[in-house]
C-alpha positions, 0 to 999 in steps of 0.5 A: 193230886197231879201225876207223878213223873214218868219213868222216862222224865225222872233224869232228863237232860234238856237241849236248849232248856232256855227255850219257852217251851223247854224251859216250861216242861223243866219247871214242871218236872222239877217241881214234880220231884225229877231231877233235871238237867240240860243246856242253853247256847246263853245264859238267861233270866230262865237258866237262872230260873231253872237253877233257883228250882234245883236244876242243872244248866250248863251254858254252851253246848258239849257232849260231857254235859250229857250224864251218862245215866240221863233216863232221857234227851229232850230235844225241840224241832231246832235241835240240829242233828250235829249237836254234840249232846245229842250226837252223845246220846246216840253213842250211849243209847240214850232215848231222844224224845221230842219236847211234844211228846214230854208233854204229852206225858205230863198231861196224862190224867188230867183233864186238859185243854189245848189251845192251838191257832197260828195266832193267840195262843199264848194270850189265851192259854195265859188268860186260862191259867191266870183264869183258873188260879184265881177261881182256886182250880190250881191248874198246871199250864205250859205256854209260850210266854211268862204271864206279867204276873207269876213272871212264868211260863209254866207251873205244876199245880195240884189240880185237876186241869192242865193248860198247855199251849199246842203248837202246829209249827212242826205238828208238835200239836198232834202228839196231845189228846185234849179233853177240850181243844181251842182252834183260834184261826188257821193261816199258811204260816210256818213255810218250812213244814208247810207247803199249801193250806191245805197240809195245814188244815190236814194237820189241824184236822188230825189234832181235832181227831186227837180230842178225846171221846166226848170232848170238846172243840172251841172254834172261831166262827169269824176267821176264814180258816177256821170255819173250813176247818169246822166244815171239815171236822163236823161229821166227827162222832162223839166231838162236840163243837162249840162256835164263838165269836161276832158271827150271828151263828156263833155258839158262844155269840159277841155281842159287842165289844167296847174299847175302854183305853187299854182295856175293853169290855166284852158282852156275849150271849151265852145259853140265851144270856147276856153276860159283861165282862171285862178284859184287861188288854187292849185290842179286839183280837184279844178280847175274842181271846178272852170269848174262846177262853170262857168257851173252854172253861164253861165246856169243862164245867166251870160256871160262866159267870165265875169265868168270865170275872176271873177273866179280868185279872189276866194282865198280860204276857210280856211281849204281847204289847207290853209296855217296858216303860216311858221316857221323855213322854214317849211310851215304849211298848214291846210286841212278839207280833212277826206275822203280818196278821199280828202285826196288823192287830196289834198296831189296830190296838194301839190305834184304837187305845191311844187315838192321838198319839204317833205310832213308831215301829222297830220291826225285825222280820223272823225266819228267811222262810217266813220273809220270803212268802209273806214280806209284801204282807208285812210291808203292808201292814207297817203302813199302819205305823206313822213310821218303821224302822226295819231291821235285817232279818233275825234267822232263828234256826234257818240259814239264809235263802238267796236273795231274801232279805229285809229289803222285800218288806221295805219296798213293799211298805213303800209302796204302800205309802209308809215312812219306812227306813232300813236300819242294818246295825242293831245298834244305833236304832236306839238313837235313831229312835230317839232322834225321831221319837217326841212326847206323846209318841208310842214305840212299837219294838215288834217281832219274834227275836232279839229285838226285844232287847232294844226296848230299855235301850231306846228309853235310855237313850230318851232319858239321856 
């Protein structure tokens, strides 16, 4: 059996629920028997979700949303310290507790797994949980997107093992004490917490310092980042470190991967033995998701073999190159890519699964600060695509910076030789889209924000 609930976590009230993250620890509490309340800015597929499990979910944000015998506030790094439900809870002396930290306390007495990265998290956690429920384990898990399957982000479960996606955006990460840890890469991301790569790695170092006594780090032996930070971290005592990847020095070593259309088949050399398996998604980057997944569950003790098949029924997360469906011959495909190291990936999955066919992308930047340090990067990386429509930027939790705008990613695209058009009304994309789009073409909808919503439109418009 799981834990029960933390006294603090018997009545939460959640700000900003809807989140992926808010919303995952809501569905676990509820299924643990708390009763749950909070509010999102609107209404949503999750609010409705979370309401369906028994929770409370006001829409819009008001200080008499907050119950006077809430046990707790939970809040995220977006919350603004003016918001009135958390305004209230100061007046009423309510704890406020950051969502990390609730986390953390679900975790507690479980064997756990954390899976942190700049890039990949989401898949991998997704393939673990997908991956121990099919062997019969009956994880819980927390991630950052809903699986294709389940249709949800995060389950509590009656086994032992808890999967839950780290994330070093705020150094929320640093809050959990793993039994196995999951370094996918290191990168300079995340530009308003961060100020060089080297307080990235000093934070990356202090959530590998966090792994329990004996525990495990599953790290990248390819990406850059990720080799400085194994060289940083490998005098600590009693953490074992597990390498995988394509380098001949790798732990877990890929031996070869085999794209096979929208899916790849991967065999690695593990404890001297080869072992085939297949990974249901296209792309190399998510095939080495698939490696650093099998890594963690055989450092828990799960048989590699078993593994690696049950590996195989991972469908994907929607937003992580999911197709959304195909009209008038062309296939519009959605992808949460926002940094130039995704984007390049994804657009390098789509070249390799579909070799003949033009690539279209909708692209909308997400965050001023993230525009500012890396747009020439993003440019960049569009020149991959025949062709990019971009959008303005979606701000999320930022206020603009002067002087940055979507325009520093189109002439860096230009100058790289891509057919890039600037696109301000949301809009009319679909019918821009439509009218450049042919049968046989792809239509990448890429970014982090809202322009997700923009895929069933185009393919109405190409039905029309």
């Amino acid at each position: 059996m799981a834990p029960g609930i933390p006294a603090a976590m018997e009545r939460p009230h959640f700000i900003g629920i809807g989140g992926a993250g808010m919303s995952g620890i809501a569905k676990i509490l509820t299924r643990r028997g708390a009763e749950v309340a909070g509010s999102d800015s609107k209404e949503s597929a999750t609010a409705e979700a979370l309401r369906a499990l028994g929770a409370t979910v006001h829409i819009g944000h008001a200080a008499d949303h907050l119950a006077d015998d809430a046990t707790c506030v939970v809040v995220s790094s977006a919350i603004r310290a003016d918001n009135p439900e958390l305004v209230r809870a100061g007046e009423l002396s309510i704890p406020v507790v950051h969502r990390s930290d609730a986390l953390a306390s679900l975790m507690q007495g479980l064997r756990s797994i954390a899976v942190a990265g700049t890039h990949g998290k989401t898949t991998t956690t997704s393939m673990l949980a997908v991956a121990l429920t099919e062997l019969g384990l009956d994880p819980s898990y927390a991630i950052g997107g809903d699986l294709a399957g389940p249709g949800t982000n995060a389950t509590h479960g009656e086994g032992a093992i808890f999967v839950a996606e780290a994330d070093e955006s705020d150094r929320s990460f640093q809050k959990y004490d793993p039994e196995v840890a999951i370094v996918l890469n290191v990168e300079l991301d995340h530009h308003a917490n961060y100020a060089s790569m080297d307080e990235i790695y000093d934070s990356f170092e202090t959530f590998t310092g966090k792994i329990v006594p004996d525990g495990t780090l599953v790290i990248s032996a390819d990406q850059s980042g990720a080799v400085e930070l194994t060289r940083r971290v490998r005098d600590l005592s009693a953490l074992k470190v597990v390498t995988y990847g394509e380098s001949e020095t790798a732990d877990v070593r890929v031996h070869k991967i085999t794209p096979r259309g929208l899916t790849s088949e991967v065999t690695v050399v593990l404890n001297g033995k080869y072992l085939t398996f297949t990974v249901s998604v296209p792309g190399r980057h998510y095939a080495l998701n698939a490696v650093a997944a099998l890594a963690a569950g055989v450092a828990l003790g799960i048989p590699a073999h078993n593994l690696a098949s049950a590996l195989g029924k991972y469908t994907g997360v929607k937003r992580r190159l999911q197709l959304k469906g195909e009209a008038a011959g062309v296939q519009v495909i959605d992808s949460y890519a926002h940094h130039p190291t995704e984007m390049t990936a994804d657009l390098e999955a789509m070249r390799g699964a579909a070799t003949d066919a033009r690539i279209l992308v909708v692209f909308q930047p997400h965050l001023f600060s993230r525009t500012q340090e890396l747009g020439t990067e993003m440019g960049q990386a569009l020149a991959l695509a025949d062709a990019s429509v971009v959008l303005d930027i979606y701000p999320a939790r930022e206020d603009p910076i002067p002087g940055i705008t979507s325009t520093l990613i189109i002439e860096a695209a230009k100058a790289a030789g891509a057919d890039v058009t600037a696109v301000h009304d949301k809009a009319t994309v679909p019918g821009v889209i439509a009218g450049m789009a042919k049968p046989g073409d792809l239509v990448l909808t890429m970014g982090a924000g809202d322009v997700t919503d923009l895929g069933p439109q185009i393919l109405d418009h190409l039905s029309s």
